[in-house]
C-alpha positions as CSV (number, residue, x, y, z in Angstrom):
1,X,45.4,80.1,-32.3
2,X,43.5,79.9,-29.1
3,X,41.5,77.2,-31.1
4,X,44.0,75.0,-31.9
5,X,45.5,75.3,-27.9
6,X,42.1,74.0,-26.9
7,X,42.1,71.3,-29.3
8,X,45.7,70.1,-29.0
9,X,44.5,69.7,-25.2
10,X,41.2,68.0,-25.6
11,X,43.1,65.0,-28.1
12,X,46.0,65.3,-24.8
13,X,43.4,64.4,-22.6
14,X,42.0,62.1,-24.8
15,X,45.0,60.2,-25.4
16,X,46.3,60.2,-22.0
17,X,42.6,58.5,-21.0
18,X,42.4,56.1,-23.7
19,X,45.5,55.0,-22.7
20,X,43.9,54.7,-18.9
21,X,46.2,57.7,-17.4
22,X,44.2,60.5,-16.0
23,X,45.7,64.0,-16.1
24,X,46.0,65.1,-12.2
25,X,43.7,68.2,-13.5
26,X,41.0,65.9,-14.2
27,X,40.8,65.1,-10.0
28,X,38.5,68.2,-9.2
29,X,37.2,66.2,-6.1
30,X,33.8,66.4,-7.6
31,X,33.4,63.1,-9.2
32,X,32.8,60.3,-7.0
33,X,33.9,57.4,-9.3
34,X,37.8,57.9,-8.5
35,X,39.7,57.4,-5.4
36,X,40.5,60.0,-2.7
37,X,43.8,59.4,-3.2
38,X,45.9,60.6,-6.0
39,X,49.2,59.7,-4.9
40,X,49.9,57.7,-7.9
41,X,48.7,54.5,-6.6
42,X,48.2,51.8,-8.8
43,X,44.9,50.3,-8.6
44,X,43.3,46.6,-9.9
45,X,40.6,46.8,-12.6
46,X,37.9,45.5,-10.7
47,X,38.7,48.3,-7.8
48,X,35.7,48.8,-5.7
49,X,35.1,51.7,-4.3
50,X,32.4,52.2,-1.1
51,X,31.0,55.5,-0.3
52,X,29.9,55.4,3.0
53,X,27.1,58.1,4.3
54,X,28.5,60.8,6.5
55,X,25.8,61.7,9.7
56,X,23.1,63.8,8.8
57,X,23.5,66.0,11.5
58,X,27.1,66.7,11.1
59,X,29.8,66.4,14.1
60,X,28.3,66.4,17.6
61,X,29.7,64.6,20.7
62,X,28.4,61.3,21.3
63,X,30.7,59.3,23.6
64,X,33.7,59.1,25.7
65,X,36.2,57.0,26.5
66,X,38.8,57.0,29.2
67,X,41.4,55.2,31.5
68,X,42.4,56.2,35.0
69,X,45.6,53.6,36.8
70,X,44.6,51.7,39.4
71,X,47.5,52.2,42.2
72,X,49.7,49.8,43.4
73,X,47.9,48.6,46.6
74,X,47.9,45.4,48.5
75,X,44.3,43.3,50.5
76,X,43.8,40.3,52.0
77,X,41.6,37.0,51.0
78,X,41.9,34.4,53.2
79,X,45.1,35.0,55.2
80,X,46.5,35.3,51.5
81,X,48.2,39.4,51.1
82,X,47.3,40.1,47.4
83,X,49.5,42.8,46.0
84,X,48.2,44.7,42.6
85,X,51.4,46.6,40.8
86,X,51.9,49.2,38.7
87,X,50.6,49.0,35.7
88,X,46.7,48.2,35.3
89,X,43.8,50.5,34.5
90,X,39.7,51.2,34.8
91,X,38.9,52.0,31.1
92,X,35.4,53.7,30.9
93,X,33.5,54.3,28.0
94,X,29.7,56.1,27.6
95,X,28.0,56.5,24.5
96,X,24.5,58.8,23.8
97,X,23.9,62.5,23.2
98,X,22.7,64.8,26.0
99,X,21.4,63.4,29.1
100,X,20.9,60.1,27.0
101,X,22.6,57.0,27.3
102,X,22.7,54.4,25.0
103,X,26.0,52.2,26.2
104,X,28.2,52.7,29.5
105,X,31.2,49.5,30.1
106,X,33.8,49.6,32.3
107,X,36.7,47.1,32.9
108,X,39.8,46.6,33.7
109,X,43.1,46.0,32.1
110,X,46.5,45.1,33.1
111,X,49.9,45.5,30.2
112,X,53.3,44.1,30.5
113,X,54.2,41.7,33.8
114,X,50.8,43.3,35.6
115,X,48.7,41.5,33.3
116,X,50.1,38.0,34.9
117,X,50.6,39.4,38.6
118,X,47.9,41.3,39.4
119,X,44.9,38.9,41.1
120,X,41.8,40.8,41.1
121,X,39.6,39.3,43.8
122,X,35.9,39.9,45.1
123,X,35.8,42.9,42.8
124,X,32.7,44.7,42.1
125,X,32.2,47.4,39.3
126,X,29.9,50.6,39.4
127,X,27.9,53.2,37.6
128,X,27.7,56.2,40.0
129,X,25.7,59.4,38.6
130,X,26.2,63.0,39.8
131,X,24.7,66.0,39.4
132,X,26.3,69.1,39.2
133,X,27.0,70.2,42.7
134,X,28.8,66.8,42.6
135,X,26.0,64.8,44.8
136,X,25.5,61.4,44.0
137,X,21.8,60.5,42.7
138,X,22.2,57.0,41.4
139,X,24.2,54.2,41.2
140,X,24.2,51.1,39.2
141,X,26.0,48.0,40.8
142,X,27.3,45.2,38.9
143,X,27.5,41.6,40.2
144,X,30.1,40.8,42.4
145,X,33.0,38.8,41.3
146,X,34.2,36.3,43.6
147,X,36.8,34.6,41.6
148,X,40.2,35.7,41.4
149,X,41.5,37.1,37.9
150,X,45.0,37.5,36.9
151,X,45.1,40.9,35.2
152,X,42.0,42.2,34.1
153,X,37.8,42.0,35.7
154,X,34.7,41.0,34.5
155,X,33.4,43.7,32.6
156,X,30.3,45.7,33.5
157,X,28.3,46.4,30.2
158,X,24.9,48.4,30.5
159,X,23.6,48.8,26.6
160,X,20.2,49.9,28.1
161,X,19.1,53.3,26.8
162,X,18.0,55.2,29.8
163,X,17.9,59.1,30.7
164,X,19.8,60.9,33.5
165,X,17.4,62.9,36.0
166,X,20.4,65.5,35.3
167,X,23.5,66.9,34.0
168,X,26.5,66.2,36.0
169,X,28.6,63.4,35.5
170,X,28.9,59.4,35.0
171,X,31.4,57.3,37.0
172,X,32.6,54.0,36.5
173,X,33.8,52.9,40.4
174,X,36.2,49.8,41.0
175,X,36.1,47.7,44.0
176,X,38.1,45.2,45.1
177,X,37.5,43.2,48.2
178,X,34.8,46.0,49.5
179,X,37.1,48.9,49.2
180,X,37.1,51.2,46.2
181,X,40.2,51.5,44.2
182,X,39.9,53.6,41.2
183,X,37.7,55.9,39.9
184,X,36.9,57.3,35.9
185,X,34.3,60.0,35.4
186,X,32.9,61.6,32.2
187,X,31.1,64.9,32.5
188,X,27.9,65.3,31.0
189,X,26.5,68.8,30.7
190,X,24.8,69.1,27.2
């Protein structure tokens, strides 16, 4: 009897895969010629499927990414009062392991009726490293931007691996017309 069970299943399964359905017991997760997915999506006969290698080293922290709002605030450029609204923000991001970088940018974006009022002028962005009793040991200084922007800065991009002198954190620094107007930091400490 248990014979015959085993065989009535085997020509079931057979069947059912000549005839190119695949009994949902058959998706074990172990065989890596079917989809992830077994939703009963219908898929093309030339489906490609990629498998794409996983870090050797398993999950670690590698980067940040952030935004802090710039305040509404008003300067002067030539007799001209310059008023930034709500609405805009420093975005910084740093990528490496440790005391490592490999990548630090920092910009500035404006959304919704910012992005066409808000004139960023004589605007400067920074890199300004700290170590953990919070004093400052270096800072990187992008060029300074004379223009006026509506809505957004130049972007300060440093892909130059380097290594801190310590743990501590990484600031990205905005300044506008020589005063500082928003500030994003990332804390480093392993």
């Amino acid at each position: 009897m248990q014979n015959r069970l085993l065989s009535a299943i085997v020509i079931s399964a057979t069947i059912l895969l000549t005839a190119g359905v695949t009994p949902a017991s058959a998706f074990d997760g172990t065989d890596t010629d079917i989809p992830s997915d077994y939703s009963g999506e219908e898929f093309t006969d030339d489906l490609v499927i990629e498998d794409v290698p996983g870090d050797p080293e398993g999950w670690t922290t590698r980067g940040a990414a952030g935004s802090s709002p710039i305040e509404t605030f008003q300067y002067q450029v030539g007799g001209l009062t310059i008023s930034i609204p709500t609405g805009c923000a420093l975005t910084h991001v740093i990528k490496g392991d440790g005391k490592r970088i490999t990548n630090q940018m920092a910009g500035v974006d404006c959304v919704g009726p910012s992005a066409l009022l808000a004139k960023f002028c004589n605007t400067r962005l920074e890199f300004h490293y700290a170590n953990t009793a919070g004093k400052t040991y270096k800072i990187k200084r992008g060029p300074l931007n004379s223009p006026c922007r509506s809505g957004t800065v130049n972007s300060l991009n440093v892909a130059a691996d380097h290594t801190l002198a310590h743990y501590g954190k990484a600031c990205a620094q905005l300044f506008v017309n020589g005063k500082r107007r928003a500030v994003q930091c990332h804390y480093i400490t392993s």
